[in-house]
N, C-alpha and C positions, 0 to 999 in steps of 0.2 A: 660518104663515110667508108673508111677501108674495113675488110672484113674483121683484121686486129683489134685494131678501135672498136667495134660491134662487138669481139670478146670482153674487150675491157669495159663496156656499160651491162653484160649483163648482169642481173644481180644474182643475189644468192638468196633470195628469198626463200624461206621453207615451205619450204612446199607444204529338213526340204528331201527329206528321205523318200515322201512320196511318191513311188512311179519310177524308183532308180534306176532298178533294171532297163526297165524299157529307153529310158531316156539316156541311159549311158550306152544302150544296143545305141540309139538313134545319133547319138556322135560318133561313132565309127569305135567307141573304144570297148575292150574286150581284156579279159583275162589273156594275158600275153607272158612271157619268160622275157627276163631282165636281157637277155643274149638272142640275137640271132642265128648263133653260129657260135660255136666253139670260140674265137678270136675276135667278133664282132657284138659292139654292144648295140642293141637298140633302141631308139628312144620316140615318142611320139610327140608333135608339136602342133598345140590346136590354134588356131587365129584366125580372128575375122577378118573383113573386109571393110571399115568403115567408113569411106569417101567411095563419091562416083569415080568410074573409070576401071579398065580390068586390072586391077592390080592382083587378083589372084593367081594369075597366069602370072607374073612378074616372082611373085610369093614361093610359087613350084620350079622356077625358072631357077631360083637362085640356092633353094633345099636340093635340088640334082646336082648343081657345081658342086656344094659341100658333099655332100656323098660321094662325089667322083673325085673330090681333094685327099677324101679320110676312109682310108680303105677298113679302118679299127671300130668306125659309127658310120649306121645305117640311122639317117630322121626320117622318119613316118609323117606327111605333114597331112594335117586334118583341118579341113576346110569347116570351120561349126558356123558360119552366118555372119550377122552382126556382134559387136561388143557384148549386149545384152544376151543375146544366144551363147559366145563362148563364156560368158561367166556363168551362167547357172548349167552348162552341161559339167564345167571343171567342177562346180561345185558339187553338182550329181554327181560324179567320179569319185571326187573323194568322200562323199557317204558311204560309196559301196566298197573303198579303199584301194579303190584300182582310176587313181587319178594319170592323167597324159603325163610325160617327165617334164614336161616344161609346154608353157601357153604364153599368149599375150592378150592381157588385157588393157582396159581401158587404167589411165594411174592411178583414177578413184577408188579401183579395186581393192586398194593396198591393205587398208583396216579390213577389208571384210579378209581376206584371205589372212592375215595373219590372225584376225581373233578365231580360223579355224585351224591357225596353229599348222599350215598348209605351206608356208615357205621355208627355203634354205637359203639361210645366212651365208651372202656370198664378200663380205666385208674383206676379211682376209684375203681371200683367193685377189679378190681385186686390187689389194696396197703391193702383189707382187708382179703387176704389172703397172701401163701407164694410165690406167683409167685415171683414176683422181686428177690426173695432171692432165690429159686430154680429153678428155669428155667437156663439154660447155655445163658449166656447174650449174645453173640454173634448170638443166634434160636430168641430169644426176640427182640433184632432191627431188624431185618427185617418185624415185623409188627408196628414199630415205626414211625411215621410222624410227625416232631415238639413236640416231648417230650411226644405226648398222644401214646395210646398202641388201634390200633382196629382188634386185632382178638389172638388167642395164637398159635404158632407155632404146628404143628400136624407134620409134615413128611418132617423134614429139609432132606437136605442131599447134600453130592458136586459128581462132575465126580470124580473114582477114577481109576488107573490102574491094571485092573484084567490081569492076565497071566497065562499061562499052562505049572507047572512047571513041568511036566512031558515032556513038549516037551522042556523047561529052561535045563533039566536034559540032555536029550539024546543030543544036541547041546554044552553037555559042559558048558552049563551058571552059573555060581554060584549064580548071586543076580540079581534082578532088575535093569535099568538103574534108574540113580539119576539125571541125566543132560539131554539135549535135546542131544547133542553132543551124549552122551551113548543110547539112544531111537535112533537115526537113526543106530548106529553100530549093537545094538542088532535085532531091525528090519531087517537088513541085513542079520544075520546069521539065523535068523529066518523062515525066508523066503524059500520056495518051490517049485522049481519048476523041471520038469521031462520033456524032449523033448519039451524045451519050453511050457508047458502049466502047466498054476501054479493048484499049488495043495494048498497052504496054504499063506495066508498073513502074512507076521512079525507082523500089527500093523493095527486095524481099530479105524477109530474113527468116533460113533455112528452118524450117520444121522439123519436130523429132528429137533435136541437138539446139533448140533451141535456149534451152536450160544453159547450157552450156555458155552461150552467146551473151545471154542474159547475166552472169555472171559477171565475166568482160562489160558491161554496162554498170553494175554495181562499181568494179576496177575502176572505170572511168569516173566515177564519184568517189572516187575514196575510201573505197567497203570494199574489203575483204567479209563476203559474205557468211563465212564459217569462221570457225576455229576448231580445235581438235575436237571436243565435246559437245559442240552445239551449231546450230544454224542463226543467221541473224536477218534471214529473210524480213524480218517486221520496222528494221531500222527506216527510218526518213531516208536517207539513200538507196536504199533499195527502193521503195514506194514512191519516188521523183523518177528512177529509171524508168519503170512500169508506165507511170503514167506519160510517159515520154513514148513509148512504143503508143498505148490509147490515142495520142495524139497524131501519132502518124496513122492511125488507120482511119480517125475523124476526119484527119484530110485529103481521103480518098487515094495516098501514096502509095499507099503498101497493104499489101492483103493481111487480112486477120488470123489467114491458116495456111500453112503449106506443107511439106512433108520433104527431108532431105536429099532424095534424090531427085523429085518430083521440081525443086525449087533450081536446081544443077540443069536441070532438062528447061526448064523453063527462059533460065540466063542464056543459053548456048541458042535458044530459038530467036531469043530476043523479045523476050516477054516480059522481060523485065530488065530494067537499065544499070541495076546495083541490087549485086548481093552480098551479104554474109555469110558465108561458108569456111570450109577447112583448107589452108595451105596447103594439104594434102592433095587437092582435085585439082591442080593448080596445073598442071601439064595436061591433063583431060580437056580443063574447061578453056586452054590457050588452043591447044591443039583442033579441038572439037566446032571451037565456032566460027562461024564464016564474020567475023569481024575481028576488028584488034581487042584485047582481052588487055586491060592492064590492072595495077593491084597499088592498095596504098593502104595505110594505119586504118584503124577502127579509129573513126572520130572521138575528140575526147569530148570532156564536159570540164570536170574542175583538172584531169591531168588525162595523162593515155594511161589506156590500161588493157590486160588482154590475160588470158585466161590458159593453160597449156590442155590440151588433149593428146588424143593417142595415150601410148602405152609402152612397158617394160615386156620385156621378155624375160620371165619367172619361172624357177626350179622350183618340184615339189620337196620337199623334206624328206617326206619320209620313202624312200626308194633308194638303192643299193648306193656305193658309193664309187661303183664304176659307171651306172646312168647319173649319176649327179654330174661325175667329171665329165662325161659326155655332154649334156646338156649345157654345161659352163664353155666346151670348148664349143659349142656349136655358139651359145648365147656369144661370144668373143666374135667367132669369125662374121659372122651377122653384124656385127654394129662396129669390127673393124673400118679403116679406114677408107682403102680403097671401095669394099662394099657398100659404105654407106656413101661415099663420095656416090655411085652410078647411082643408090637408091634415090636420093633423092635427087638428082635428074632426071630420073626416069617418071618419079610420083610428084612433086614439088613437099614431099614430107622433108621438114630440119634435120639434115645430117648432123648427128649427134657429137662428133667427132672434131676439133676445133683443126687436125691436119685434113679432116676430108675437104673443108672449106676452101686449101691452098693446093690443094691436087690442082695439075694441071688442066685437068678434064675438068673442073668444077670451076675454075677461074677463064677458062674460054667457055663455059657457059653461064657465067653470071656477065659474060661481058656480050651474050648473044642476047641472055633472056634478064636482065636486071631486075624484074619483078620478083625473080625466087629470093631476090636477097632481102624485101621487105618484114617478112614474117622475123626472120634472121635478128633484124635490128627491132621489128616491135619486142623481140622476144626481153628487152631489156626491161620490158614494162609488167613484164608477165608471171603469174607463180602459177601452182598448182590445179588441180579444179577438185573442189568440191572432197575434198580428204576427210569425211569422218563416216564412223561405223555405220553401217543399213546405209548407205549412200544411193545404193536401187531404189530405195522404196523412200528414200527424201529426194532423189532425181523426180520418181513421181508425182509425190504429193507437189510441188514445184511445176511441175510439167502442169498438171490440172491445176494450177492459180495463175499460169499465163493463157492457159487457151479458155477459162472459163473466163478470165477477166478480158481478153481481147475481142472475144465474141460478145461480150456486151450483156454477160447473167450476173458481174459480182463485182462491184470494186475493188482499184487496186491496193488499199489496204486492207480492207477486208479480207480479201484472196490470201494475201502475201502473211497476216499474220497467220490464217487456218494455215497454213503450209507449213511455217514455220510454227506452230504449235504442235502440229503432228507430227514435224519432224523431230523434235526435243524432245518427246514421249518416247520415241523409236530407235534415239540413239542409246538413253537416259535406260532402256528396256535393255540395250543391249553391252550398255557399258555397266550394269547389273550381271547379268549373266556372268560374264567375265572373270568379272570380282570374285 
């Protein structure tokens, strides 16, 4: 499939006051002046790290070139952790009204940060360039909210299935499973074990972000697990998926727990044959292992399905309107072309940009490493993740209905409706507020 053709299937699917001080000392941010200088604005930019491999040196690598392009803006870039760590520090920030000018979060942030009324509407500024028309529309709605646009997509990317065809090869396996039915059988053969004590797992799937994956599993049945106002964790499709993971851990394939990085370290040692992880790690986990790394769709069940992560790079609102334009030309030159054309070479995160695709550097490396372009074409399968209000604390309740159900305390109905029951309290509490 040519990359063109790959644009043309994707869809368009739609996508704490306590302690402020200190926790706003603890992200680097500070009562600062809109200016650094007389003629220079300056602006601070928080972002995590979310996939294995050092991307934050890649991160600082690429904020020094723009400050050496733009003699007019100095970016301050502030390393805050994880997804989780930079959302509740921006959040602390703007409590105390001294938010960073611009952050990335994860795209599920979106309602939470607009019910605090924390973004600036960057719709206009964007119809006076080529966004609309080169952006991959499908990276584009996920910072969509009722038709306006507040941030542009930096480091889309879905779970994808990484595998060590080297251990595919000596097992006999000729291709990837395509079905769930084929991912338990290959898992099987896959599988290690010597006097009873395993030596390798057929199949892990990454901890932490598992939520995440597990969505893409719903996708794969036909569920879209939310909608604007509510979760649907409790449907028959969701509760066939779950039990489908149960299954794989009854058959000894695949561990009951693991943890995101911990599950990235594990596939690269060769402790496990097939994982679930982010497109993101995808140059790390090629690069890193001593065997061949290859990559293929997330098995379906009634169709393919795949779920988007990563994040927008978001302006705060309320800050002057010389950092706002600063922030906008930095958020441009970041997810321009050529920039993101190297980003994601360098990361295996989806360049956002449908010309960074046909850069020449990008088409002699889809022609060295063909596996980057997999994510690329599942991405025609794929929406949002997880877009409604409180979305941290229904990530959670979620998160505790697959690891209490996979360890064997609570079935998966059971689980999946308290999850979704307490998630519908939580949205339902805060789409009150609002009102």
């Amino acid at each position: 499939m040519s990359v063109k053709s790959t644009f043309s299937n994707i869809s368009r699917r739609s996508v704490l006051l306590g302690g402020a001080a200190a926790v706003a000392a603890s992200a680097g941010l500070r009562s600062r002046p809109a200016y650094a200088a007389p003629d220079k604005v300056k602006v601070q930019f928080m972002y995590p790290v979310g996939v294995s491999g050092d991307i934050n040196k890649l991160v600082a690598s690429m904020i020094a070139k723009f400050n050496a392009a733009h003699e007019k803006i100095e970016v301050e870039a502030i390393y805050a952790g994880s997804y989780d760590n930079t959302e509740q520090k921006v959040i602390t920030a703007l409590g105390v009204g001294d938010p960073p000018a611009t952050w990335l979060p994860i795209n599920s942030a979106l309602q939470t940060f607009l019910g605090l009324d924390a973004l600036a509407d960057v719709t206009d500024k964007a119809k006076k360039t080529d966004i609309y028309q080169d952006f991959i529309p499908g990276f584009l709605e996920t910072a969509v909210s009722d038709g306006k646009l507040y941030g542009l997509p930096f480091q889309p990317s879905t779970p994808v299935l990484y595998f060590n065809a080297d251990a595919f090869k000596a097992a006999g396996i000729a291709k990837p499973p395509v079905t769930w039915d084929e991912l338990l059988e290959v898992s099987k053969a896959l599988t290690v074990r010597e006097n009873g004590e395993l030596k390798r797992w057929g199949l892990t799937i990454g901890g932490g972000w598992h939520d995440w994956i597990f969505e893409c599993f719903c996708r794969q049945n036909a569920l879209v697990p939310w909608t604007k106002d509510k979760v649907l964790f409790d449907k028959p499709e969701a509760v066939d998926a779950l039990e489908f993971w149960v299954k794989l851990t009854k058959a000894g394939v695949m561990p009951p727990a693991s943890t995101w990085q911990g599950s990235a370290n594990d596939f690269m040692a060769g402790r496990t044959a097939m994982l679930y992880h982010s497109t993101g790690s995808l140059t790390n986990l090629r690069t890193s292992s001593p065997f061949k790394v290859d990559v293929a769709f997330m098995p379906k069940n009634k169709t393919f399905g795949a779920c988007q992560g990563g994040g927008p790079i978001m302006i705060a609102k309320k800050q002057s309107d010389a950092a706002i334009e600063a922030s906008w030309t930095f958020a441009k030159w970041m997810t321009s072309t050529d920039v993101q054309s190297q980003w994601g070479r360098d990361t295996g995160y989806l360049a956002v940009r449908k010309s960074s695709w046909e850069t020449p550097e990008m088409l002699a490396y889809l022609k060295e490493v063909p596996q980057a372009k997999v994510a690329l074409e599942q991405a025609a399968y794929a929406g949002a993740f997880l877009q409604v209000p409180g979305y941290h604390k229904v990530r959670e309740y979620l998160k505790s209905a697959l690891d209490r159900t996979l360890a064997g305390e609570i079935k998966p109905d059971v689980a999946l409706k308290e999850a979704a029951d307490n998630s519908n309290r939580e949205i339902q509490r805060l789409l009150r507020r609002r009102s």
